[in-house]
Backbone as XML, in Angstrom:
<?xml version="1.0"?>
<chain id="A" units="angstrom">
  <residue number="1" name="UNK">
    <atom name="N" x="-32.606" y="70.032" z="375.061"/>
    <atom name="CA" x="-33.612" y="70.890" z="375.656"/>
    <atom name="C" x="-34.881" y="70.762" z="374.835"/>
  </residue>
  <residue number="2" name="UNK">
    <atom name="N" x="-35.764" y="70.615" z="375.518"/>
    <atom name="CA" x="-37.549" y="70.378" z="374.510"/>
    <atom name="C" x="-38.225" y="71.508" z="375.662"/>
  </residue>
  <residue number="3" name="UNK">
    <atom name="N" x="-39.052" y="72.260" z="374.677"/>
    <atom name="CA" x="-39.660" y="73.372" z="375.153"/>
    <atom name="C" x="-41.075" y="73.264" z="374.718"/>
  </residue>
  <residue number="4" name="UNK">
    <atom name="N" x="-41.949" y="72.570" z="375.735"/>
    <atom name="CA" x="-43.614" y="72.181" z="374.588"/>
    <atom name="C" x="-44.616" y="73.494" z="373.881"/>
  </residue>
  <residue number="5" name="UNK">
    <atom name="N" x="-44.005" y="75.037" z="374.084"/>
    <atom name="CA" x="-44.827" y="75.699" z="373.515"/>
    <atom name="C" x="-44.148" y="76.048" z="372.927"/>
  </residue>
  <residue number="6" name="UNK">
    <atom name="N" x="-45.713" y="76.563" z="371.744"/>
    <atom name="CA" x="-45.680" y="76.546" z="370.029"/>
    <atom name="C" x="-43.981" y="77.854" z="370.030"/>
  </residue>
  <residue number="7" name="UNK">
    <atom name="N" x="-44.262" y="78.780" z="370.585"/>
    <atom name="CA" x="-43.528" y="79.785" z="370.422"/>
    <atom name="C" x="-42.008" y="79.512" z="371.571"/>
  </residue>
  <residue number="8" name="UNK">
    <atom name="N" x="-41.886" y="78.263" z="371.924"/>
    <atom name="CA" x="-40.666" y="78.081" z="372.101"/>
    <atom name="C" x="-39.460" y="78.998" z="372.848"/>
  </residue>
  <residue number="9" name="UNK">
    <atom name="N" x="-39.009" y="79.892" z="372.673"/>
    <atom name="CA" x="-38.239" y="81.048" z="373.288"/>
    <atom name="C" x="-39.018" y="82.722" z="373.053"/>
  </residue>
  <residue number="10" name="UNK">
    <atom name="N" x="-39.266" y="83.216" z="374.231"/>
    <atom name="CA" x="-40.225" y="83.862" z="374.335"/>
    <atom name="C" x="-39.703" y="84.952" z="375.490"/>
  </residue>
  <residue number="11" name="UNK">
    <atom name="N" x="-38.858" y="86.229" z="375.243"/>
    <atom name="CA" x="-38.397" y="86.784" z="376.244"/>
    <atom name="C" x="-38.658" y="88.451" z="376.407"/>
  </residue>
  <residue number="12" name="UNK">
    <atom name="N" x="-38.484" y="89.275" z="377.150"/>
    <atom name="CA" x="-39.403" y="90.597" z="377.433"/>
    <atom name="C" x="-37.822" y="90.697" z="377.937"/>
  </residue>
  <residue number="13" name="UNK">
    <atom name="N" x="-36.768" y="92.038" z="377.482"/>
    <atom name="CA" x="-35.826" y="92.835" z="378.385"/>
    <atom name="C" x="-35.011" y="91.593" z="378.931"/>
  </residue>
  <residue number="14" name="UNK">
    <atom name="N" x="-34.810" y="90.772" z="378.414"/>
    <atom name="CA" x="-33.622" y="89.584" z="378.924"/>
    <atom name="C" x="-32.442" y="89.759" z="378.340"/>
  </residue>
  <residue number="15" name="UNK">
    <atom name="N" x="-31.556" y="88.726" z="378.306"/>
    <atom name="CA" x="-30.464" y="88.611" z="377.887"/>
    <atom name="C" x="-30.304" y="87.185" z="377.918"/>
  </residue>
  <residue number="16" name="UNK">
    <atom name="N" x="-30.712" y="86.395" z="377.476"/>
    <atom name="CA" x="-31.168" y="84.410" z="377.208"/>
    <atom name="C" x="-29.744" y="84.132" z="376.725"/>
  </residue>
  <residue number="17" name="UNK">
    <atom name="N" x="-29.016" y="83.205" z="377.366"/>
    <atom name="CA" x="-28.325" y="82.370" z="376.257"/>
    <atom name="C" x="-28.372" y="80.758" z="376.337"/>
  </residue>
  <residue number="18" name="UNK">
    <atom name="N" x="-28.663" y="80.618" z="375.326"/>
    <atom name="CA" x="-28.932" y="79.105" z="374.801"/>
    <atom name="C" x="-28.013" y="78.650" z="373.778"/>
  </residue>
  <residue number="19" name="UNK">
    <atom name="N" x="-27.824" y="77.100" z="374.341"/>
    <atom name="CA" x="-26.697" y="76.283" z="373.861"/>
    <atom name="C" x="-26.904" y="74.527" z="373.198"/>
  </residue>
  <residue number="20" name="UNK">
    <atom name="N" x="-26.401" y="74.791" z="372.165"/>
    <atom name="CA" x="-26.956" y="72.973" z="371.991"/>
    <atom name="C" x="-27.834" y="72.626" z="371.996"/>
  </residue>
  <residue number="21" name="UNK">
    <atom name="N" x="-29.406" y="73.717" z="371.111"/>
    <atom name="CA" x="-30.760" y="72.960" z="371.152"/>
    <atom name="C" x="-31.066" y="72.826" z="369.936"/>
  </residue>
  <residue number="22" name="UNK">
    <atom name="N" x="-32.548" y="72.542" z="370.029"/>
    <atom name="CA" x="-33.223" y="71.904" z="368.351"/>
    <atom name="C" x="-34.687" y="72.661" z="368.710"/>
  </residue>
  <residue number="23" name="UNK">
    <atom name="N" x="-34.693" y="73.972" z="367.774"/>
    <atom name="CA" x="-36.249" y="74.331" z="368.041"/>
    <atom name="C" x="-37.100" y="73.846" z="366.704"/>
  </residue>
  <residue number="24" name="UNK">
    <atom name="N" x="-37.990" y="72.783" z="366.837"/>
    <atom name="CA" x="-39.020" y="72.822" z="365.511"/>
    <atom name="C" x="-40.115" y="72.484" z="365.773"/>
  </residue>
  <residue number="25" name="UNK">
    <atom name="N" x="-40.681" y="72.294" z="364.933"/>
    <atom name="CA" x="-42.458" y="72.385" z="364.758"/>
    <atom name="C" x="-43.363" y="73.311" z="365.350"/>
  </residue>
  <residue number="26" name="UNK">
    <atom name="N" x="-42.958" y="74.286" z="365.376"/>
    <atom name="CA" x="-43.369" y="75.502" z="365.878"/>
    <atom name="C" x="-43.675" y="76.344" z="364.888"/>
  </residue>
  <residue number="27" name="UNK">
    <atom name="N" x="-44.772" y="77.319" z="365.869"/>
    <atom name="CA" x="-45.466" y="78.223" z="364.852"/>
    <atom name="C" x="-46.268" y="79.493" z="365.775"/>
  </residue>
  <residue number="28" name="UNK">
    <atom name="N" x="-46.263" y="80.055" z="365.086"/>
    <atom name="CA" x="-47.207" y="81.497" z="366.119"/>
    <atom name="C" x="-48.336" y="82.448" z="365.174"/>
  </residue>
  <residue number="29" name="UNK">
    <atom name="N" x="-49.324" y="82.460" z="365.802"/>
    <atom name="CA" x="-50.614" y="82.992" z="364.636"/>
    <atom name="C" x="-49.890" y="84.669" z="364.559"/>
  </residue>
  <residue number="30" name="UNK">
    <atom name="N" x="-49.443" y="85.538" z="365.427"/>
    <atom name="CA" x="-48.641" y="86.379" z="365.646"/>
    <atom name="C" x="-46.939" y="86.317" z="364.740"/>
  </residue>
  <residue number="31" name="UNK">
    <atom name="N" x="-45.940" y="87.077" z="366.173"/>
    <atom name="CA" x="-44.987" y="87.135" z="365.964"/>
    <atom name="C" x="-44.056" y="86.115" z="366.693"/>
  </residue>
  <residue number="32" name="UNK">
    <atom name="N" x="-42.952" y="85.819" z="365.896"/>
    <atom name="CA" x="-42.366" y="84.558" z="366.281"/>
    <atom name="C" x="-43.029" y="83.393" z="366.289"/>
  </residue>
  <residue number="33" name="UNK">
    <atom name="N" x="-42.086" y="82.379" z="365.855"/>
    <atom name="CA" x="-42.618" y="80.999" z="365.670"/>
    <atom name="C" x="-41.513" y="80.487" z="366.243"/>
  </residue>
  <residue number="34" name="UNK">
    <atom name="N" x="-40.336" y="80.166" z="366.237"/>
    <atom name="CA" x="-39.300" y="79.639" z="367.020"/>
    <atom name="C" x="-38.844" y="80.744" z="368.347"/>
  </residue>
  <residue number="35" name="UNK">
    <atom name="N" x="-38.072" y="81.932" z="367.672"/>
    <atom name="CA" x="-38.109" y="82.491" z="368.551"/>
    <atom name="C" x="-38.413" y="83.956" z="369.063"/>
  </residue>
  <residue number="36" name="UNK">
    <atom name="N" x="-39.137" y="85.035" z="369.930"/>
    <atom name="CA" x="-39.785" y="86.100" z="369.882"/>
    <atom name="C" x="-38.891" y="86.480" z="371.086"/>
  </residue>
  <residue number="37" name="UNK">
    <atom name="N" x="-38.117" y="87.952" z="370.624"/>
    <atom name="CA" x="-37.803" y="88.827" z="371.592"/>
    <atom name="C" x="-37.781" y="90.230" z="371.479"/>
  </residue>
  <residue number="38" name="UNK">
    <atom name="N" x="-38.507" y="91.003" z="372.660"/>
    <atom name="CA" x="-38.210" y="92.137" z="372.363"/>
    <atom name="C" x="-38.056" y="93.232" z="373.415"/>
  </residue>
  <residue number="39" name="UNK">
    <atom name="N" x="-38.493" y="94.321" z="373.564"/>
    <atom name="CA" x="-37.976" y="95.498" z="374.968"/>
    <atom name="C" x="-36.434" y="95.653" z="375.139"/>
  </residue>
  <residue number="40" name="UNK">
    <atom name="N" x="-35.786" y="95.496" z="374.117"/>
    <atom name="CA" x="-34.424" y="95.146" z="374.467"/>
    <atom name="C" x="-33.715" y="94.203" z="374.622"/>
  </residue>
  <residue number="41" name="UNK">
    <atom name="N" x="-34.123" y="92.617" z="374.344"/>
    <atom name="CA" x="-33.502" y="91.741" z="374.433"/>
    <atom name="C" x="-32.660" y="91.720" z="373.734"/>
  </residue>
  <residue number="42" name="UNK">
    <atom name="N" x="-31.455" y="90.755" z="373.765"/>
    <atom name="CA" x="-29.986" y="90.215" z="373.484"/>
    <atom name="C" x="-30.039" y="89.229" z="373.395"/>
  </residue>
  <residue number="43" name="UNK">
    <atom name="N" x="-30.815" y="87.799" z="372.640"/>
    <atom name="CA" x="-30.261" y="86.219" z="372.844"/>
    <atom name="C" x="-29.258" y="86.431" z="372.367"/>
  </residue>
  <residue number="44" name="UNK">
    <atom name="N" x="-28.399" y="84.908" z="372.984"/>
    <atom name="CA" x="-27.791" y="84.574" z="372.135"/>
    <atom name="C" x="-27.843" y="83.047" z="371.903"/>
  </residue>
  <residue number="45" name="UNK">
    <atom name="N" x="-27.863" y="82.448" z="370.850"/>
    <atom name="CA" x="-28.647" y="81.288" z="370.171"/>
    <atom name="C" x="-26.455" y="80.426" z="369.861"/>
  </residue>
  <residue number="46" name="UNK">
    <atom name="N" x="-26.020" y="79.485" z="369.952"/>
    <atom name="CA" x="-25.231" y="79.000" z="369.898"/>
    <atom name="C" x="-25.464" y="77.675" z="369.608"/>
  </residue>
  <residue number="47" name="UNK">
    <atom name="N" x="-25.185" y="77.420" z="368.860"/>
    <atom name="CA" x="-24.797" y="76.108" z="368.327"/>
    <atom name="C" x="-26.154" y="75.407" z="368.058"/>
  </residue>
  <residue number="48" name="UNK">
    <atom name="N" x="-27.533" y="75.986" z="367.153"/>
    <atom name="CA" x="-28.577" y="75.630" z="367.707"/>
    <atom name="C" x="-29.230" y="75.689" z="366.205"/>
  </residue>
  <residue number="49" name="UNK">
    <atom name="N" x="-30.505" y="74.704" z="366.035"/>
    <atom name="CA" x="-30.618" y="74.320" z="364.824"/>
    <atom name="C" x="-32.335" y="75.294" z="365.093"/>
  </residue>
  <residue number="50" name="UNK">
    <atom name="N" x="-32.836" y="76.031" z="364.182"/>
    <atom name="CA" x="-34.345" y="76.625" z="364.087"/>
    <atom name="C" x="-35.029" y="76.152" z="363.294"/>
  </residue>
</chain>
């Protein structure tokens, strides 16, 4: 999986699950640089390199 923005996983009140990726070279002038969740989110990140 290749995701071209800087902030990569980016979710509002979800529940994401992701499997078997590679997040890098990422960055955020803010919050999160790989990955930003909040309102209640739940990822879940498996088997996955940041």
């Amino acid at each position: 999986m290749t995701i071209p923005d800087p902030r990569e996983i980016y979710c509002s009140a979800s529940y994401p699950t992701v499997t078997n990726c590679t997040i890098a070279g990422n960055s955020a002038r803010d919050n999160g640089g790989a990955v930003y969740c909040y309102s209640q989110s739940e990822p879940i990140l498996t088997n996955c390199i940041l």
